[in-house]
C-alpha positions as a LaTeX table, in Angstrom:
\begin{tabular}{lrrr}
\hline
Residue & $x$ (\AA) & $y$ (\AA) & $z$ (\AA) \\
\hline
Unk1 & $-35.43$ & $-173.04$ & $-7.13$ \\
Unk2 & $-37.75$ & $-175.19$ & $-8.90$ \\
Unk3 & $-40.13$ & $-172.01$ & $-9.64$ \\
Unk4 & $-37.07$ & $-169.98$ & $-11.42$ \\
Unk5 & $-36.53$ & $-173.06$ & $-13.45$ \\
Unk6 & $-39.99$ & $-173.14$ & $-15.02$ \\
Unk7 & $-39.75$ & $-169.19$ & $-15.58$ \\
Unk8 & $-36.99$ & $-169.67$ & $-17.06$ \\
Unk9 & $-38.51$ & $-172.43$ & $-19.17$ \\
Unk10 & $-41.42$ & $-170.72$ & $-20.13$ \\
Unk11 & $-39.58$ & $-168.15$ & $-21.27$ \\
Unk12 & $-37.25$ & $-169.94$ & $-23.48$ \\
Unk13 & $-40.63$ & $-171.08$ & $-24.98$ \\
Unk14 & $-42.13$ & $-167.88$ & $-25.77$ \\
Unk15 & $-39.10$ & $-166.79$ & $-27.59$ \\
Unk16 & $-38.65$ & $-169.90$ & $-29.46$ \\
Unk17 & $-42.68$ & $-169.06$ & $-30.22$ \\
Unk18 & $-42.40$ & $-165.52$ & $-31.46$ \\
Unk19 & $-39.03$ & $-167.14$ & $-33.14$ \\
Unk20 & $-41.25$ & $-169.41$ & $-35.54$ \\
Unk21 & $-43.93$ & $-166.89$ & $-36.25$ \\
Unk22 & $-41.61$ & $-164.05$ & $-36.98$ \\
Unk23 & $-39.46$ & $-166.58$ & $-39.40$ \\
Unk24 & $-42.75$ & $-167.99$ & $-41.46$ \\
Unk25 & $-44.56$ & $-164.60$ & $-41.35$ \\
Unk26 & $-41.73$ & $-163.04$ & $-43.48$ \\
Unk27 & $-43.61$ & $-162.18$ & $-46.17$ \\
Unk28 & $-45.83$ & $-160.25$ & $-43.96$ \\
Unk29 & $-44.28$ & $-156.60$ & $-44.31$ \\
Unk30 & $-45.22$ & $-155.15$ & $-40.96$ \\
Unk31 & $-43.36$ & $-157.58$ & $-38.87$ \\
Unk32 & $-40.56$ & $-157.10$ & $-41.48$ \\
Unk33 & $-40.22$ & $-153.14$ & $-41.29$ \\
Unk34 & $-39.86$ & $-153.92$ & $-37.27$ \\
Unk35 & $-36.31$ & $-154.99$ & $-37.78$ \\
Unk36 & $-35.19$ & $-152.96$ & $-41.03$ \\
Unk37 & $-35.10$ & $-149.14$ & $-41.42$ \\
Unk38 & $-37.63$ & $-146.87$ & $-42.35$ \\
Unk39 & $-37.66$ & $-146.07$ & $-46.33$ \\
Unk40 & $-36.72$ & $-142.45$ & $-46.25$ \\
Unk41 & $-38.68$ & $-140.88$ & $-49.32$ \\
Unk42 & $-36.11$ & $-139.30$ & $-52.12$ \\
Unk43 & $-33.23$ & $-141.32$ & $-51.18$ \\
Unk44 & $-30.70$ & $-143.33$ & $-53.04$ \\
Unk45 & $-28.52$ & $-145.89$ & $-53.01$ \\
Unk46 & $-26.12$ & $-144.21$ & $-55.25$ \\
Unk47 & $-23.08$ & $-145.04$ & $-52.35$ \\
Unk48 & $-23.68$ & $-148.99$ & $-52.89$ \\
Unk49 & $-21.24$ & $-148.73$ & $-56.03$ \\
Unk50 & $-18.63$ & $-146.53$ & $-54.55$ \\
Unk51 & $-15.15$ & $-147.35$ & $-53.86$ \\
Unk52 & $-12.17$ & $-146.44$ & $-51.74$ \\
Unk53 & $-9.36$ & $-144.43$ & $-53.08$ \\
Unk54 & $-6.23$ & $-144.85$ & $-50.87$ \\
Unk55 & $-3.81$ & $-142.30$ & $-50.14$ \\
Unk56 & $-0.44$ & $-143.60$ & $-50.54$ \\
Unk57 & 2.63 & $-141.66$ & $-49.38$ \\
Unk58 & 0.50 & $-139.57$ & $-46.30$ \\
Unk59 & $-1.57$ & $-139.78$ & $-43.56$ \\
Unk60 & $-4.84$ & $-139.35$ & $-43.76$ \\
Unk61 & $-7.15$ & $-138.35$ & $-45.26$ \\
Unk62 & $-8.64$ & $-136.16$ & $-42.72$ \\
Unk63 & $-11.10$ & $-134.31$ & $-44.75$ \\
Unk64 & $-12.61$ & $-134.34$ & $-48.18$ \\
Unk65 & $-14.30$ & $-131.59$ & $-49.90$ \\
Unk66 & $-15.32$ & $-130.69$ & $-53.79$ \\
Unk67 & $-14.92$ & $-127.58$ & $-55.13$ \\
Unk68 & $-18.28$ & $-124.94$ & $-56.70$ \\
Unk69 & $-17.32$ & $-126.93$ & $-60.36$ \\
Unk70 & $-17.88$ & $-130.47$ & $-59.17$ \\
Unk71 & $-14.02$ & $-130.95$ & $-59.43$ \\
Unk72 & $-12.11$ & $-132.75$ & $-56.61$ \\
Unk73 & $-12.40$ & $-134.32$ & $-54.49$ \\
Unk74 & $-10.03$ & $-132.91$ & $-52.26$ \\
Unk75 & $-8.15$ & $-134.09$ & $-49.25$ \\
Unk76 & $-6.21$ & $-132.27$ & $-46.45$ \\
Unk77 & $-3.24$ & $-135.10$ & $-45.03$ \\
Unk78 & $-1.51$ & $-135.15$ & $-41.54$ \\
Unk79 & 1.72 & $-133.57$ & $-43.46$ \\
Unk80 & $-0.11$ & $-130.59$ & $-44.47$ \\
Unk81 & $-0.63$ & $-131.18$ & $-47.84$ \\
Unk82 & $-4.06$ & $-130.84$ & $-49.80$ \\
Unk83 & $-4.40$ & $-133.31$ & $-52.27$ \\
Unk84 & $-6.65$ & $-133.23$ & $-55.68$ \\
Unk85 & $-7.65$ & $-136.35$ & $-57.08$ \\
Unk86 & $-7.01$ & $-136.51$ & $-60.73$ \\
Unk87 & $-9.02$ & $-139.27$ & $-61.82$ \\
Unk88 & $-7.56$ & $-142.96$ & $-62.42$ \\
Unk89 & $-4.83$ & $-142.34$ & $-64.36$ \\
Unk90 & $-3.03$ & $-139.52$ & $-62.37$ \\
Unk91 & $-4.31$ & $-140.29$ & $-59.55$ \\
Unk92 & $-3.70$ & $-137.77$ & $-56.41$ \\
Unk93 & $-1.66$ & $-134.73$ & $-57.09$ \\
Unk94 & $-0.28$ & $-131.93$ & $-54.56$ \\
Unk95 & $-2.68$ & $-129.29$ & $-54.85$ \\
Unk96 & $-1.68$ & $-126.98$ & $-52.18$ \\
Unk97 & 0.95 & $-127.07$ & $-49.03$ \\
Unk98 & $-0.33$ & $-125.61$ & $-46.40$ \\
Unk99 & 2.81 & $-125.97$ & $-43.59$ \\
Unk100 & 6.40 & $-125.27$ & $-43.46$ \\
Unk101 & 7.22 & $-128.13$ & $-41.36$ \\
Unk102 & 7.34 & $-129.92$ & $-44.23$ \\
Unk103 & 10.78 & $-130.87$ & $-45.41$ \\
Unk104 & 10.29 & $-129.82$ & $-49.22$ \\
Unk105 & 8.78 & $-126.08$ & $-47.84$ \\
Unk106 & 11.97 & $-126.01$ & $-45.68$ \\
Unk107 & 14.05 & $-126.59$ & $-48.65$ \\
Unk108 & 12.52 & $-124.19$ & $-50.95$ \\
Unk109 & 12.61 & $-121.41$ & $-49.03$ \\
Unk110 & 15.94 & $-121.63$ & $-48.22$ \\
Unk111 & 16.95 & $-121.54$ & $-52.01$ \\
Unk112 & 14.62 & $-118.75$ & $-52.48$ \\
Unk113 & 15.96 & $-116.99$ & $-49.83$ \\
Unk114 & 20.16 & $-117.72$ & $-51.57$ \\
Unk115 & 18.77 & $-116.76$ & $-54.55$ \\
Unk116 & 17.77 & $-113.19$ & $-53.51$ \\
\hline
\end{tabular}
């Protein structure tokens, strides 16, 4: 019993050790690049500014894609919409419905269909 405490001991030492010398030694940059990430060469940190653009009304999104032209993006949602974002001031539009489950597909069908 009394030999597990000193390992135990000595152990809590040695950390506490390598603690200190790791803490004053961090302006030393190869101890430092042990606990961050490699710099990948070419990349960007272009996704620090970015924000999150909630989809009200639906849920999802559960994909986003941009069209050949840059425009979008776009989103398919649970109800089987596809969504286009619009920028701030319109904000996300119906671009496409992609069900007829949906109660506004049922709808216009059926007055197509009285019409003919």
């Amino acid at each position: 019993m009394n030999r597990n405490k000193k390992i135990v001991a000595s152990a809590a030492i040695v950390i506490a050790i390598v603690s200190v010398i790791i803490s004053i030694n961090q302006t030393n940059t190869t101890l430092r690049n042990l606990f961050c990430a490699p710099c990948i060469e070419g990349s960007n940190n272009n996704l620090e500014g970015s924000r999150i653009i909630q989809v009200t009304g639906a849920l999802g999104p559960e994909s986003i894609a941009f069209d050949p032209n840059g425009d979008g993006p776009y989103t398919g949602v649970a109800n089987g919409r596809i969504l286009k974002w619009q920028g701030d001031e319109l904000g996300w539009t119906e671009f496409a419905v992609t069900t007829s489950q949906r109660c506004g597909c049922l709808l216009l069908a059926r007055e197509k269909v009285s019409r003919e």
